[in-house]
Steps between C-alpha positions, in 0.01 A plus 500: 500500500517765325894659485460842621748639707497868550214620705485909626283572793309849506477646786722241660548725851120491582336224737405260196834589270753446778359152563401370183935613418602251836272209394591533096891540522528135480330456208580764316757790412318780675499897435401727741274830349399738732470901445794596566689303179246444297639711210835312577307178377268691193514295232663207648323174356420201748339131464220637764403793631354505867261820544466550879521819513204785511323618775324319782358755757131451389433811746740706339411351166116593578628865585728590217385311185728697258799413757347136485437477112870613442629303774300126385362549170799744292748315643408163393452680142880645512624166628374270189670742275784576742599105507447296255433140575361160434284456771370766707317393859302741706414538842148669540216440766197379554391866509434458127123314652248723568407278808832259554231230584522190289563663175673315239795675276223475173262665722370798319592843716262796562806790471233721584513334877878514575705702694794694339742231650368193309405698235829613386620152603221387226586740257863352498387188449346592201832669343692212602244250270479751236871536489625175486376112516767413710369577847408396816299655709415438881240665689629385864327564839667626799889426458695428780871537500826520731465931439129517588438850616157577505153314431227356794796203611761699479317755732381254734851352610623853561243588707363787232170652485239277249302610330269201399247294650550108610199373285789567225671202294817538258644291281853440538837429360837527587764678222688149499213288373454739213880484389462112460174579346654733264775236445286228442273707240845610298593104564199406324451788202215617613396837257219750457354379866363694768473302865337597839808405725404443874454293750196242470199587771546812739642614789265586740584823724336416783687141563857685456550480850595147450729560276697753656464426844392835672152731528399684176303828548290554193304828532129492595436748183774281272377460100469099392691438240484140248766404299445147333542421102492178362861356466325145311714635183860546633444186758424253190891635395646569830356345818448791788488454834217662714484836624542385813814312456672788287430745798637192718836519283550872554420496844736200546824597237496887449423616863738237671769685276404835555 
Protein backbone atom coordinates (compact mmCIF):
# COMPACT_ATOMS: atom_id res chain seq x y z
CA UNK A 1 0.00 0.00 0.00
CA UNK A 2 0.89 2.97 -0.72
CA UNK A 3 2.15 5.15 2.72
CA UNK A 4 -0.01 8.10 2.70
CA UNK A 5 -1.23 9.35 5.76
CA UNK A 6 -2.68 12.78 5.76
CA UNK A 7 -5.93 13.01 3.97
CA UNK A 8 -8.20 16.64 4.17
CA UNK A 9 -11.83 16.33 3.41
CA UNK A 10 -13.58 19.37 1.53
CA UNK A 11 -16.58 20.08 2.46
CA UNK A 12 -16.41 17.58 5.27
CA UNK A 13 -19.91 19.02 7.07
CA UNK A 14 -22.11 18.16 3.98
CA UNK A 15 -24.08 14.71 3.62
CA UNK A 16 -21.13 12.94 1.60
CA UNK A 17 -18.04 14.85 3.61
CA UNK A 18 -19.34 14.09 7.10
CA UNK A 19 -19.51 10.38 6.25
CA UNK A 20 -16.75 9.70 4.09
CA UNK A 21 -14.63 11.64 7.62
CA UNK A 22 -16.50 8.65 10.08
CA UNK A 23 -15.68 5.74 7.70
CA UNK A 24 -11.87 7.11 6.82
CA UNK A 25 -10.62 8.06 10.43
CA UNK A 26 -9.35 4.64 10.78
CA UNK A 27 -7.34 4.61 8.03
CA UNK A 28 -6.12 7.70 7.86
CA UNK A 29 -5.12 11.09 9.68
CA UNK A 30 -8.14 13.09 8.63
CA UNK A 31 -8.64 17.05 8.16
CA UNK A 32 -11.77 18.54 8.17
CA UNK A 33 -12.23 21.70 5.32
CA UNK A 34 -15.31 23.30 5.27
CA UNK A 35 -16.03 27.24 4.57
CA UNK A 36 -15.71 28.47 7.48
CA UNK A 37 -11.61 27.60 7.92
CA UNK A 38 -10.68 27.12 4.80
CA UNK A 39 -8.16 30.02 4.74
CA UNK A 40 -7.01 28.57 8.18
CA UNK A 41 -5.81 25.45 6.08
CA UNK A 42 -4.55 27.62 2.59
CA UNK A 43 -1.58 26.28 1.69
CA UNK A 44 -1.44 23.38 3.92
CA UNK A 45 0.01 20.30 1.87
CA UNK A 46 -1.68 16.74 2.33
CA UNK A 47 -0.99 13.02 0.90
CA UNK A 48 -4.78 13.30 -0.59
CA UNK A 49 -7.11 15.67 -1.06
CA UNK A 50 -10.92 14.65 -0.84
CA UNK A 51 -13.12 17.26 -2.97
CA UNK A 52 -16.71 16.82 -1.71
CA UNK A 53 -17.62 19.90 -1.62
CA UNK A 54 -19.65 22.14 -4.39
CA UNK A 55 -23.08 22.38 -4.89
CA UNK A 56 -25.76 19.73 -5.22
CA UNK A 57 -29.26 21.37 -5.54
CA UNK A 58 -29.60 20.58 -9.33
CA UNK A 59 -32.88 22.90 -9.05
CA UNK A 60 -31.08 25.63 -7.65
CA UNK A 61 -28.09 24.81 -9.79
CA UNK A 62 -30.54 24.92 -12.99
CA UNK A 63 -31.77 28.45 -11.64
CA UNK A 64 -28.64 30.31 -10.81
CA UNK A 65 -25.81 29.03 -13.08
CA UNK A 66 -23.32 31.82 -12.14
CA UNK A 67 -24.16 30.88 -8.30
CA UNK A 68 -23.65 27.17 -9.58
CA UNK A 69 -20.42 27.73 -11.77
CA UNK A 70 -18.76 29.52 -8.72
CA UNK A 71 -20.13 27.21 -6.30
CA UNK A 72 -18.90 23.56 -8.42
CA UNK A 73 -16.67 24.57 -11.08
CA UNK A 74 -14.33 27.85 -9.36
CA UNK A 75 -14.11 26.13 -6.43
CA UNK A 76 -12.62 23.00 -7.55
CA UNK A 77 -10.15 25.46 -9.58
CA UNK A 78 -9.15 27.42 -6.15
CA UNK A 79 -8.88 24.12 -4.33
CA UNK A 80 -6.02 22.41 -6.67
CA UNK A 81 -4.03 25.52 -6.19
CA UNK A 82 -5.25 26.15 -2.64
CA UNK A 83 -3.84 22.49 -1.52
CA UNK A 84 -1.35 21.00 -2.93
CA UNK A 85 -1.29 17.26 -3.05
CA UNK A 86 -0.34 13.92 -4.42
CA UNK A 87 -3.45 12.55 -5.22
CA UNK A 88 -6.50 14.43 -5.66
CA UNK A 89 -10.08 12.31 -5.75
CA UNK A 90 -13.32 13.84 -6.80
CA UNK A 91 -16.77 13.30 -6.16
CA UNK A 92 -18.96 14.29 -9.25
CA UNK A 93 -22.26 12.66 -10.68
CA UNK A 94 -23.60 10.90 -13.15
CA UNK A 95 -25.09 14.23 -14.27
CA UNK A 96 -21.97 14.57 -16.42
CA UNK A 97 -24.28 11.85 -19.10
CA UNK A 98 -26.48 13.44 -21.20
CA UNK A 99 -28.95 10.46 -20.64
CA UNK A 100 -27.46 8.54 -17.30
CA UNK A 101 -28.52 5.33 -19.25
CA UNK A 102 -25.74 2.87 -19.79
CA UNK A 103 -23.08 5.27 -20.66
CA UNK A 104 -19.60 4.36 -20.11
CA UNK A 105 -16.96 7.01 -18.46
CA UNK A 106 -15.10 7.08 -22.33
CA UNK A 107 -18.43 7.79 -23.63
CA UNK A 108 -18.17 10.86 -25.72
CA UNK A 109 -20.64 13.81 -24.14
CA UNK A 110 -22.92 16.15 -26.17
CA UNK A 111 -22.24 19.48 -23.67
CA UNK A 112 -24.64 21.00 -25.83
CA UNK A 113 -27.44 18.56 -24.05
CA UNK A 114 -26.65 19.12 -20.32
CA UNK A 115 -28.10 20.94 -17.75
CA UNK A 116 -26.05 23.63 -15.84
CA UNK A 117 -25.69 21.08 -12.90
CA UNK A 118 -23.70 18.35 -14.75
CA UNK A 119 -22.28 20.71 -16.82
CA UNK A 120 -20.29 22.58 -14.37
CA UNK A 121 -19.78 19.18 -12.69
CA UNK A 122 -18.16 18.28 -16.31
CA UNK A 123 -16.34 21.28 -16.67
CA UNK A 124 -14.50 20.42 -13.32
CA UNK A 125 -13.65 17.37 -14.41
CA UNK A 126 -11.88 18.69 -17.10
CA UNK A 127 -9.65 21.18 -14.84
CA UNK A 128 -9.00 18.48 -12.53
CA UNK A 129 -7.32 16.20 -15.70
CA UNK A 130 -5.76 19.18 -17.12
CA UNK A 131 -4.30 20.13 -13.82
CA UNK A 132 -2.80 17.24 -12.59
CA UNK A 133 -2.38 13.28 -13.46
CA UNK A 134 -2.94 12.38 -10.12
CA UNK A 135 -6.71 12.12 -9.89
CA UNK A 136 -9.57 10.27 -9.34
CA UNK A 137 -12.61 10.97 -10.35
CA UNK A 138 -16.12 9.38 -9.49
CA UNK A 139 -19.25 10.13 -11.13
CA UNK A 140 -21.63 8.40 -8.37
CA UNK A 141 -25.47 7.98 -8.55
CA UNK A 142 -27.77 8.76 -5.84
CA UNK A 143 -25.68 8.75 -2.46
CA UNK A 144 -27.17 7.73 0.52
CA UNK A 145 -25.81 8.67 3.86
CA UNK A 146 -26.61 8.84 7.78
CA UNK A 147 -27.38 13.07 7.01
CA UNK A 148 -29.67 12.45 4.00
CA UNK A 149 -31.88 15.46 3.76
CA UNK A 150 -33.47 15.65 0.64
CA UNK A 151 -33.73 13.48 -2.71
CA UNK A 152 -37.00 11.00 -3.87
CA UNK A 153 -36.00 8.36 -0.58
CA UNK A 154 -35.34 10.73 1.60
CA UNK A 155 -38.78 12.37 0.79
CA UNK A 156 -40.64 9.29 0.82
CA UNK A 157 -39.82 8.16 4.53
CA UNK A 158 -40.83 11.61 5.73
CA UNK A 159 -43.90 11.59 4.24
CA UNK A 160 -42.86 14.74 1.73
CA UNK A 161 -44.44 15.71 -1.40
CA UNK A 162 -42.65 13.73 -4.71
CA UNK A 163 -42.24 14.87 -7.27
CA UNK A 164 -41.45 11.87 -9.65
CA UNK A 165 -43.21 9.15 -11.21
CA UNK A 166 -42.92 5.21 -10.10
CA UNK A 167 -41.86 4.00 -13.68
CA UNK A 168 -38.50 5.72 -12.25
CA UNK A 169 -35.20 3.60 -11.42
CA UNK A 170 -31.94 5.00 -9.59
CA UNK A 171 -28.88 3.72 -9.11
CA UNK A 172 -27.66 3.60 -5.72
CA UNK A 173 -24.91 3.76 -3.22
CA UNK A 174 -24.43 4.35 0.19
CA UNK A 175 -21.42 7.10 1.33
CA UNK A 176 -19.73 4.03 3.19
CA UNK A 177 -19.16 1.83 0.16
CA UNK A 178 -17.47 4.71 -1.58
CA UNK A 179 -14.96 5.40 1.41
CA UNK A 180 -13.70 1.70 1.07
CA UNK A 181 -13.85 2.30 -2.56
CA UNK A 182 -11.81 5.32 -2.27
CA UNK A 183 -9.52 3.33 0.12
CA UNK A 184 -9.11 0.52 -1.93
CA UNK A 185 -8.29 2.74 -5.19
CA UNK A 186 -5.45 4.80 -2.96
CA UNK A 187 -4.57 0.99 -1.66
CA UNK A 188 -3.95 0.02 -5.08
CA UNK A 189 -2.32 3.38 -6.92
CA UNK A 190 -4.74 3.81 -9.08
CA UNK A 191 -3.93 7.43 -11.21
CA UNK A 192 -5.34 9.50 -14.06
CA UNK A 193 -8.80 7.28 -13.78
CA UNK A 194 -12.22 8.32 -13.98
CA UNK A 195 -15.00 5.54 -12.60
CA UNK A 196 -18.88 5.45 -12.70
CA UNK A 197 -19.39 4.51 -8.92
CA UNK A 198 -22.89 2.96 -8.19
CA UNK A 199 -24.71 0.34 -7.45
CA UNK A 200 -24.94 -2.55 -10.20
CA UNK A 201 -28.74 -2.80 -11.84
CA UNK A 202 -31.51 -0.28 -10.56
CA UNK A 203 -33.80 0.39 -8.12
CA UNK A 204 -37.06 0.30 -9.27
CA UNK A 205 -39.58 3.03 -7.73
CA UNK A 206 -42.48 1.33 -7.98
CA UNK A 207 -41.32 -1.98 -5.85
CA UNK A 208 -40.03 0.46 -2.89
CA UNK A 209 -42.86 -0.45 -0.95
CA UNK A 210 -41.09 -3.58 -0.13
CA UNK A 211 -38.38 -2.14 0.97
CA UNK A 212 -39.66 0.25 3.29
CA UNK A 213 -42.62 -1.30 4.44
CA UNK A 214 -45.47 1.36 4.03
CA UNK A 215 -47.71 2.98 0.88
CA UNK A 216 -45.76 5.33 -1.48
CA UNK A 217 -47.85 8.06 -3.22
CA UNK A 218 -46.12 8.95 -6.45
CA UNK A 219 -48.06 11.72 -8.24
CA UNK A 220 -50.34 10.85 -11.20
CA UNK A 221 -48.48 13.85 -13.23
CA UNK A 222 -44.80 12.69 -11.60
CA UNK A 223 -41.67 13.03 -14.38
CA UNK A 224 -39.75 9.37 -14.92
CA UNK A 225 -36.55 9.66 -14.26
CA UNK A 226 -33.42 6.74 -15.30
CA UNK A 227 -30.35 6.69 -13.69
CA UNK A 228 -28.14 3.60 -14.71
CA UNK A 229 -24.27 3.80 -15.97
CA UNK A 230 -22.21 1.01 -16.47
CA UNK A 231 -20.10 0.26 -13.27
CA UNK A 232 -18.17 -2.99 -15.48
CA UNK A 233 -14.91 -0.64 -14.94
CA UNK A 234 -14.79 0.06 -11.14
CA UNK A 235 -16.42 -3.63 -10.41
CA UNK A 236 -13.32 -5.42 -12.28
CA UNK A 237 -11.23 -3.27 -9.25
CA UNK A 238 -13.74 -3.13 -6.58
CA UNK A 239 -16.68 -5.57 -6.46
CA UNK A 240 -20.20 -3.51 -5.87
CA UNK A 241 -23.06 -4.73 -4.54
CA UNK A 242 -26.50 -4.09 -6.29
CA UNK A 243 -28.56 -1.17 -6.07
CA UNK A 244 -30.83 -2.92 -4.32
CA UNK A 245 -28.70 -4.14 -1.57
CA UNK A 246 -26.93 -0.62 -1.05
CA UNK A 247 -30.49 0.95 -0.54
CA UNK A 248 -31.03 -2.29 1.77
CA UNK A 249 -27.85 -1.09 3.88
CA UNK A 250 -29.14 2.44 4.38
CA UNK A 251 -32.47 1.50 5.11
CA UNK A 252 -31.13 -1.12 7.59
CA UNK A 253 -27.80 0.92 9.37
CA UNK A 254 -28.42 4.74 8.94
CA UNK A 255 -32.22 4.91 9.71
CA UNK A 256 -32.08 2.37 12.71
CA UNK A 257 -29.56 5.08 14.11
CA UNK A 258 -31.32 8.02 13.32
Amino acid sequence: MINFKKLAIIGSRGMVGSDLVKHLKQNFEITQIDRDNYDQYKGKSFDVVVNANGNSNKVWANENRLGDFEASTISVYKSLVDFPCKLYIYISTFDVYENHNGEKEEDLINIEKLAPYGLHKLLAELIIRNFTKNYIILRCPMMLGSKLRKGPIFDILNNSRLYISKDSSFQMITTEELAKIMFSLIEKNVRGEIFNAGGSGTVEFRDLENYIGKSVNFPKDGKIHTYKTDVSKLNKIFPLKSSEEYLKDYLKKDIIKA
